[in-house]
C-alpha positions, 0 to 999 in steps of 0.5 A: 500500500502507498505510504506517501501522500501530498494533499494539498489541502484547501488553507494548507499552502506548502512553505518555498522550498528554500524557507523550509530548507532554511528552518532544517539547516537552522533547526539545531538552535545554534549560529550559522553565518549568513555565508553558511547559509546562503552557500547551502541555500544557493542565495545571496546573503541579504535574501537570507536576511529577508527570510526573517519577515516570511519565518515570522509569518508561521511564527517563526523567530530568526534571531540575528546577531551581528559577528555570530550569524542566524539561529532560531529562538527555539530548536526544532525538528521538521516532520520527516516521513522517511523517519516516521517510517523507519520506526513504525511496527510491522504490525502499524505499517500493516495497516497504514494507507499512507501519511499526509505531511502538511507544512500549514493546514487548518485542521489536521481532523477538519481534512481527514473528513473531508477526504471520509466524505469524498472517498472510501480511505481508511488508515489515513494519518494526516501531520501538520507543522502548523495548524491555523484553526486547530481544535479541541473539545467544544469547538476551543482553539487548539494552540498549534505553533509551527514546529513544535508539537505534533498535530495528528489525525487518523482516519479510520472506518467501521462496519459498525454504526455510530453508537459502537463507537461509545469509548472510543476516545478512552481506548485511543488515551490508552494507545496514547498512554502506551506510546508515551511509556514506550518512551520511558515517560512516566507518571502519565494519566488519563483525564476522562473522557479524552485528556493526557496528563501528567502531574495533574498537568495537560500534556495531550489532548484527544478529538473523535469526531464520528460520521455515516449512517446510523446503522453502519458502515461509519467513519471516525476521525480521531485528532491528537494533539500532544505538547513537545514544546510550548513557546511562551508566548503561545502558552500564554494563550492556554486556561488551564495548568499545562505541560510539554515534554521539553519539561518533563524530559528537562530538554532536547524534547524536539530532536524526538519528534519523528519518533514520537510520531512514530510511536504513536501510530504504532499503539493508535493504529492497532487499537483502531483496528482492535476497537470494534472487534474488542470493543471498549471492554478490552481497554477499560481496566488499563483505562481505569489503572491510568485514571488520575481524576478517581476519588478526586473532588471536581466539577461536572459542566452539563450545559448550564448546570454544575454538579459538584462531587468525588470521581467513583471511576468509570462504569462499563460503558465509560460513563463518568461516575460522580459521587455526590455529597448525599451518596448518590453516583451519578452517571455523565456520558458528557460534560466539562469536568474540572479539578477543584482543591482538595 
């Protein structure tokens, strides 16, 4: 099967080849003179000087100095699919259809259903550098600086309607949980219905969004959007307590982008797979192991109702059980659940 894709999707405009050239040489963060660059570029040097306005068009920051040359305010490491592919399972190549690189988009998930609905695809992974209208849950921003993150979406089709798809978004944290152990991160836990945190901070969160008939066959698009590093003035623009991996790892978190990448797709693609077969019974106990919200006091956001509580767990069907304070456990299959003080 091919495991190559452009797409040039409508709002995804490819960068110049020189400017992408350019961010690769300068994404290690250190100095390079101008000389250095325009001999690799095949430009003049001022035309290197010139790149800085089209680097901070995608939030790029070109930092000159006189004496020592160029380099980023941040290191990155551009999305590379030959890399991605070297370290995918057999198993995850298996069922792989082909992988869509995006320099720009404006909605890794918001392409992939397009594509459901003008064709028969499954095994789509959709990657972007920069997403101009990322989102999350409830139609909030998802804050998608170019380089930094991984912005992922898969699509993936079922025999089955709609409603077996209940948990879906449980058993993809549990993938998610996985790829990161796999990596030797720890202390990673799961926020119900679809958040990856650790230390009680987001690190990642999950977007199903589910479309055909009701009776089957269906289509589901699930969008991840995981933290490596966070620019200060992007994380300015998130409401809640936040981490990256360049955090947890104390540095160096970029040069694993192509491998995280890889790794996820590793534990997502099999799951998928799995999923309607083995249903959401089959992940619920590893689900429930991660789960840093149990015995924890919060509050659930139905529309406009609060209702305040201790998390009991999750029941079969993945529905958040809250005990409330006259005993009485309560069942949501949706709704804002917040932390509050112990």
């Amino acid at each position: 099967m091919s495991k190559s894709g452009s797409g040039a999707a409508e709002g995804a405009k490819p960068l110049a080849p020189k400017l992408k050239q350019l961010i690769a040489l300068l994404g290690d963060g250190r100095f390079h003179s101008g000389t250095e660059l325009a001999q690799v570029l095949g430009i003049s040097r001022s035309a290197v000087w010139k790149y800085q306005q089209a680097l901070a068009d995608v939030g790029v920051e070109l930092l000159a100095v006189s004496g020592k040359g160029y380099r980023l305010s941040h290191p990155l490491q551009l999305l590379q699919e030959q890399q991605i592919l070297e370290h995918l399972s057999n198993q995850a190549s298996a069922l792989l259809e082909r992988i869509e690189i995006h320099d720009r988009i404006h909605s890794t998930n918001a392409h992939l259903l397009e594509i459901a609905r003008s064709s028969g695809d499954s095994g789509v992974v959709c990657l972007a550098e920069l997403q101009t209208a990322g989102r999350g849950r409830r139609g909030r921003q998802w804050v998608s600086p170019f380089g930094h993150n991984v912005y992922l979406s898969i699509l993936w089709r079922f025999q089955g309607g709609p409603a077996g798809l209940s948990g879906l978004s449980l058993a993809m944290g549990v993938a998610t949980v996985r790829a990161l152990r796999a990596l030797g991160i720890e202390e990673v836990g799961l926020k119900w219905p679809n958040d990856i945190y650790w230390r009680q901070r987001k690190l990642a969160g999950i977007l199903i969004e589910v479309g055909g008939e009701s009776g089957g066959p269906c289509h589901a698009v699930m969008g991840l959007g995981l933290n490596v590093f966070l620019p200060g003035r992007h994380a300015a623009a998130i409401d809640q307590a936040w981490v990256d991996l360049q955090a947890i790892l104390a540095g160096d978190a970029h040069t694993l982008r192509n491998r995280l990448t890889a790794e996820l797709l590793n534990h997502l693609l099999p799951a998928l797979a799995e999923f309607e077969s083995r249903t959401l019974a089959h992940f619920l106990d590893e689900w429930r192991s991660y789960d840093c919200m149990l015995h924890r006091p919060v509050s659930v956001f139905l529309g406009e109702q609060r209702f305040d509580g201790e998390v009991a767990g999750v029941d079969a069907q993945g529905l958040l059980l809250l005990r409330q304070a006259d005993g009485e456990i309560r069942a949501f299959a949706s709704g804002e659940v917040s932390f509050r003080p112990s």
